[in-house]
C-alpha positions in Angstrom: 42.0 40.4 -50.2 40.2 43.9 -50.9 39.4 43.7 -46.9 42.9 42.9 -46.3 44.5 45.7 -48.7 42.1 48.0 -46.9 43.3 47.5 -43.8 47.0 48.5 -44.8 46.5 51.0 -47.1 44.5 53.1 -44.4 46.7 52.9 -41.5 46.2 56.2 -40.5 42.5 56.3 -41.0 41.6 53.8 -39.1 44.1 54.6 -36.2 42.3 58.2 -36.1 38.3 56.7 -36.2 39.6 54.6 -33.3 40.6 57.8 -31.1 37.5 59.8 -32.8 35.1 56.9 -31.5 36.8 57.5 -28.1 36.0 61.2 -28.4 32.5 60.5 -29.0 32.0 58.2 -26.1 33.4 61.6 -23.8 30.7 64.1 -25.6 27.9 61.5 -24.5 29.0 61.3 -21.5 30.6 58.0 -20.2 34.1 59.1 -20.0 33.1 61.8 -17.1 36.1 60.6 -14.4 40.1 61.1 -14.3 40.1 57.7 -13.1 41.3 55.0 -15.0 43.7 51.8 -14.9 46.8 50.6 -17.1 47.9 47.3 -18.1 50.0 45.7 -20.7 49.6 42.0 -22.5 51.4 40.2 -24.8 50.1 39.0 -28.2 51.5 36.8 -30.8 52.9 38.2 -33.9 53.2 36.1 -37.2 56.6 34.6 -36.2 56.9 31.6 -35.3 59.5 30.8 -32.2 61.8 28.9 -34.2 62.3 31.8 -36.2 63.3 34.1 -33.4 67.0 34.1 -32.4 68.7 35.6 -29.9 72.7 34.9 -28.8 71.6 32.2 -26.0 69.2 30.4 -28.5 71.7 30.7 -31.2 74.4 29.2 -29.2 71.7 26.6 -27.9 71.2 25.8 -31.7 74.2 24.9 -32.4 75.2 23.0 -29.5 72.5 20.7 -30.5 73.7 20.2 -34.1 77.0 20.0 -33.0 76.1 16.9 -31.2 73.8 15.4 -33.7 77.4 15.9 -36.3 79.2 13.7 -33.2 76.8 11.0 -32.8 76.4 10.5 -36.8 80.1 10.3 -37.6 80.0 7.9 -34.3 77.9 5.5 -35.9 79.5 6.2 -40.1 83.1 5.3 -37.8 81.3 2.0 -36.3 79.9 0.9 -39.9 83.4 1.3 -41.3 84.8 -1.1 -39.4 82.2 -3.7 -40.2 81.1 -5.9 -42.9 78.4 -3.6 -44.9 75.4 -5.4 -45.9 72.5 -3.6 -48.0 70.9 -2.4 -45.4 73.6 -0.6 -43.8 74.5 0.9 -46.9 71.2 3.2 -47.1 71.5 4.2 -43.5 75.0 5.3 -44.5 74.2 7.2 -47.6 70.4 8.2 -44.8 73.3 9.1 -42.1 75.6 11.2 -44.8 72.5 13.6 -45.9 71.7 14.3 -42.4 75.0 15.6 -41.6 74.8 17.1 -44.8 71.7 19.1 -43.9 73.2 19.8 -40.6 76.2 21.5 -42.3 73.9 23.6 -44.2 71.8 24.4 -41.2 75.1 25.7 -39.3 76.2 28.0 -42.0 72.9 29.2 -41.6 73.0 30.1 -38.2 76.7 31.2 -38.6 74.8 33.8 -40.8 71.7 35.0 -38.6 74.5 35.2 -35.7 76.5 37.7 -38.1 73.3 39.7 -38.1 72.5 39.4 -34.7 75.6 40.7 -33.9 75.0 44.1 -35.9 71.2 44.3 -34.1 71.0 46.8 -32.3 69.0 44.4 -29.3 70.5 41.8 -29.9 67.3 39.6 -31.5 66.3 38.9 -34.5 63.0 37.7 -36.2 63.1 36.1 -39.4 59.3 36.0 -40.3 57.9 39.0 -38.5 61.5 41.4 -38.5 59.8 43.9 -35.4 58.5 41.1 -33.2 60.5 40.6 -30.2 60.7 37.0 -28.0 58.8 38.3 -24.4 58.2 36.8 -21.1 55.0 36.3 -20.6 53.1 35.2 -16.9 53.7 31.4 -16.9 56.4 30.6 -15.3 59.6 30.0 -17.6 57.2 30.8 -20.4 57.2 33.5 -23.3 56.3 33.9 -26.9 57.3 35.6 -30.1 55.1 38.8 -30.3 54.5 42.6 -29.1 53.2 44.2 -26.0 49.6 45.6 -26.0 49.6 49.0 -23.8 45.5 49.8 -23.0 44.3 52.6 -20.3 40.8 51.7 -19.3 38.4 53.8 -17.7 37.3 52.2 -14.1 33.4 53.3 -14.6 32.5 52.0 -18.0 35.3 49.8 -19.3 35.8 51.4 -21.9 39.3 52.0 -23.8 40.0 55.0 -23.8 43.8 54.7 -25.4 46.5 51.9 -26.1 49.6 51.4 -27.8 51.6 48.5 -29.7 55.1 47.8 -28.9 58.0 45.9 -28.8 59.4 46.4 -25.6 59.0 43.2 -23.5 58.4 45.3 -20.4 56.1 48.0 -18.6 58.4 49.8 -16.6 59.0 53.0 -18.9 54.9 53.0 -20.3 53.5 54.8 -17.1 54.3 58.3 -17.8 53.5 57.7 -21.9 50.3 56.1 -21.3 49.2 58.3 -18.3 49.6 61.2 -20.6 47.4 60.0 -23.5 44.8 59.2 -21.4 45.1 62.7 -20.0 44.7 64.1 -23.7 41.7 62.1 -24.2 40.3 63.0 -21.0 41.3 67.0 -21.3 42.5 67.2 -18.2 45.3 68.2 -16.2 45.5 65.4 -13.1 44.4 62.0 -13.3 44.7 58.4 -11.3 46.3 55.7 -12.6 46.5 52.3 -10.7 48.3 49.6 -12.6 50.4 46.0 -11.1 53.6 46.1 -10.1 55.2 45.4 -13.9 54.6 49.2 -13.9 56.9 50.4 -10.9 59.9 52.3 -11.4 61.1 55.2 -9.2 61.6 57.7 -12.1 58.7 56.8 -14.1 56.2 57.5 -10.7 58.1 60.6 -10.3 57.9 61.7 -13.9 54.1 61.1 -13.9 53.6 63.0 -10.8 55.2 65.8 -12.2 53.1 65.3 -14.7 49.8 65.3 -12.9 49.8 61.7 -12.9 49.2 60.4 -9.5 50.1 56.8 -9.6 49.0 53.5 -7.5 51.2 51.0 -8.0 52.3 47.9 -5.2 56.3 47.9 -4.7 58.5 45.7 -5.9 59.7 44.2 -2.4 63.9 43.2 -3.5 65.2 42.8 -0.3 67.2 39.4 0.4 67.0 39.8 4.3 63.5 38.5 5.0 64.3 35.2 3.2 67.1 35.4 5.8 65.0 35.6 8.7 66.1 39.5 9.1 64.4 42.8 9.5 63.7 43.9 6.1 63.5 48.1 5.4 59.2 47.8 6.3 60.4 46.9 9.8 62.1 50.7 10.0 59.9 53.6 10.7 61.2 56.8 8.9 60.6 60.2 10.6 60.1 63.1 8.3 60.7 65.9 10.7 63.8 64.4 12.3 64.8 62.9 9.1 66.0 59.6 10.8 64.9 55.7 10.6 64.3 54.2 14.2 64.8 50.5 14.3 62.9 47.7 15.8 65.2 48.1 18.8 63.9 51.9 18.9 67.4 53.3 17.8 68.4 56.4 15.9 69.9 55.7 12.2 70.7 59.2 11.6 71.4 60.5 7.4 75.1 60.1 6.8 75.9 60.3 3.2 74.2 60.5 -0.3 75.1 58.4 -3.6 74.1 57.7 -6.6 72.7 54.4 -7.6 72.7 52.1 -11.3 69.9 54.2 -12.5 71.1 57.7 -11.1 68.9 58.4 -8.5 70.2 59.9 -5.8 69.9 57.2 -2.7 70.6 59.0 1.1 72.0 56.5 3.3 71.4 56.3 7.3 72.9 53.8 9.8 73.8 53.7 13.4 77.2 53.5 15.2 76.5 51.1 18.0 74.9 48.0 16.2 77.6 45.4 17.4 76.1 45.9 21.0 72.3 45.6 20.0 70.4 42.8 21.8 68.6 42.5 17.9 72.1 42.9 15.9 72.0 38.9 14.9 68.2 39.6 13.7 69.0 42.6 12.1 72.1 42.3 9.7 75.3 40.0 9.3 77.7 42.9 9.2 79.0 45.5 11.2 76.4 47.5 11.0 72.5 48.0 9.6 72.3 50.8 7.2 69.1 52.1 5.7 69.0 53.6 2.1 66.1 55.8 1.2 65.4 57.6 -2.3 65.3 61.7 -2.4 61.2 61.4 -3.5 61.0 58.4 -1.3 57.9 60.3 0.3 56.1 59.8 -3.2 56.3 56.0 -2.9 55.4 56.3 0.8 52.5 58.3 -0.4 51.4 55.7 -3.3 51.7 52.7 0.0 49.2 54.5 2.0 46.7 54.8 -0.9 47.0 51.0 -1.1 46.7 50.8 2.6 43.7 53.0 2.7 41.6 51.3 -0.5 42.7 47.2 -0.6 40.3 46.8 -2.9 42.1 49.0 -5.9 44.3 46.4 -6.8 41.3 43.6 -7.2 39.2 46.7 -8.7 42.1 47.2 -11.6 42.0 43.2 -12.4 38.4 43.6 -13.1 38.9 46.8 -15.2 41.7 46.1 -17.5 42.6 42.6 -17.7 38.4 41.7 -18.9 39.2 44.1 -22.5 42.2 42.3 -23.2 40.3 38.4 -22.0 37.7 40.0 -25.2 39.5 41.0 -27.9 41.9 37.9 -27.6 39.1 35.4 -27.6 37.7 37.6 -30.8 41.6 37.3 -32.3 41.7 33.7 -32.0 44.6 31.9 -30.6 46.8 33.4 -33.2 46.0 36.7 -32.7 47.8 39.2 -34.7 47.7 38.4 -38.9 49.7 41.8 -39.9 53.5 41.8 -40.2 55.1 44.9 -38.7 54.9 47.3 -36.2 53.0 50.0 -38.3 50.5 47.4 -39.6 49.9 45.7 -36.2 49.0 49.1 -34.8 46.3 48.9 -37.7 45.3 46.0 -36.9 45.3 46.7 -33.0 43.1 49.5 -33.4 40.5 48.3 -35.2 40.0 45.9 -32.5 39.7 48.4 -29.9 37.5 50.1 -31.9 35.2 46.8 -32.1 35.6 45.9 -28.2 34.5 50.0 -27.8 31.8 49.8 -30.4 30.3 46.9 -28.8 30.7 48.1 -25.0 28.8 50.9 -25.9 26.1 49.6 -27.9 25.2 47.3 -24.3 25.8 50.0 -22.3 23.5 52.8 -23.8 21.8 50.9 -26.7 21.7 51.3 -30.5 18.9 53.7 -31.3 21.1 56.1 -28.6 24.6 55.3 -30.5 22.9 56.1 -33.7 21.4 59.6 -32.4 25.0 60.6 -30.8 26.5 59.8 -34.4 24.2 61.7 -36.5 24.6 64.5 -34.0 
């Protein structure tokens, strides 16, 4: 209890030893490159999935009581019109409590859908009120918790920031977490590589105006190889002429400019004479191909041919940033988080960064040499 009351009645403290370790391991020397990797995991939070709702879980709910209610009244019907022995008198009084429990259970979730309603996401935890329901890797899978941001430096392993929150994805944390490794670093530029959870057109350019030059695989949308047509990679754009040539080694020349779901603005390119093109059946069901192409396109060009040049970045940031977060859930336990609430989870959060730190440091340099740059 006195470790436990410690913990939350320190918040602050403990968040700032956590960075002021960080700063140490820079003054001796094994924070010495602007090269570092980003990832993002999901934890559990105190909050059990039953006790998360959201509308299609709520409306799952009740379907399934709602059918329980059918099937008992079904069988109280059936008893009425026979002969009741003994017997099938408790199972009718057994039968009338469970449809009384499932009345009250309704009410209940007629209540947490009132709520739900007036959220401003649109979820609601009962147990652990700032833990969202995320999608994890696994297939269909997720679980009740918050999303662990970490920025790990590629040489030593160390990391050198993170975040807590409760946002399921990792598109808008680029720029954010680029930036507060930038701080700790006290620099101006710096690489980032992270997995494709990360890309987002305005968050890469963001960063880069931010000095924050980004490797990060695309997200490959379109439908028309699964078609058995020529997808975008298969045209070859020309910065000079400012044209796409097709496989068939025509000009699709800029035509128009528009602005897309997210407001960026997308230039469009197509060519007149696609009907009579020996390739037209491989290259698109309509009249013609056209060819859309972002205004800072040449940024995500620029990010592809990093990836072309170094294959081995990707399987480099698996090895950097996924091995911290492997650690300090094994140390956690398969419950991991034991705090309720955003604040205290970041408490709790960075004290285990700070032990995962404490520890990488201690193998890498050794504790006599920890001791000396403490006292120092």
């Amino acid at each position: 209890k006195t470790i436990a009351d410690f913990r939350k009645d320190n918040s602050k403290a403990i968040g700032k030893v956590c960075a002021q370790f960080v700063q140490l391991c820079r003054q001796i020397g094994l924070l010495t490159k602007a090269s570092v990797a980003i990832d993002g995991s999901k934890f559990k939070a105190v909050n059990h999935r039953d006790n998360n709702f959201t509308a299609a879980k709520l409306k799952t709910r009740l379907a399934h009581l709602e059918a329980s209610a059918v099937r008992y009244l079904a069988d109280l019907d059936r008893m009425d019109r026979q002969d009741r022995k003994e017997v099938e008198l408790a199972k009718v009084e057994h039968l009338q409590d469970k449809l009384a429990r499932i009345q009250q259970e309704v009410k209940r979730l007629e209540e947490i859908g009132r709520e739900l309603e007036a959220s401003p996401d649109t979820q609601i935890s009962l147990t652990d009120p700032d833990s969202r329901s995320m999608a994890t890797s696994g297939g269909g899978t997720g679980i009740v918790g918050y999303n662990v941001q970490s920025v790990v430096d590629i040489e030593s392993h160390l990391i050198i920031a993170h975040e807590v929150t409760n946002t399921g994805n990792d598109r808008a944390q680029l720029t954010v977490m680029g930036q507060a490794a930038q701080d700790v670093l006290d620099v101006d530029k710096i690489d980032v590589v992270a997995d494709r959870g990360y890309f987002s057109s305005k968050e890469i350019l963001t960063s880069h105006t931010a000095g924050i030059t980004a490797t990060i695989p695309k997200i490959r949308t379109s439908p028309n190889r699964k078609k058995g047509l020529y997808d975008k990679a298969d045209f070859q754009y020309d910065a000079e002429q400012d044209i796409y040539r097709c496989p068939a080694g025509q000009k699709l020349t800029y035509r128009t400019v528009m602005k897309d779901d997210n407001g960026l603005a997308i230039r469009r390119y197509w060519f007149n004479r696609c009907p009579v093109c020996p390739l037209h059946a491989l290259c698109t069901t309509g009249k013609e191909r056209r060819v859309s192409r972002w205004e800072h396109e040449h940024l995500l060009d620029e990010m592809q041919e990093r990836l072309d040049q170094h294959p081995a970045k990707m399987r480099e940031r698996r090895s950097t940033v996924e091995h911290p977060f492997g650690t300090i859930k094994a140390s956690m336990g398969a419950t991991h988080f034991q705090m309720k609430g955003l604040k205290n989870v970041r408490t709790e959060m960075a004290l285990h960064v700070l032990v995962y730190n404490l520890t990488r440091v201690l193998n890498i340099i050794g504790v006599k040499a920890l001791m000396r740059a403490i006292a120092a």
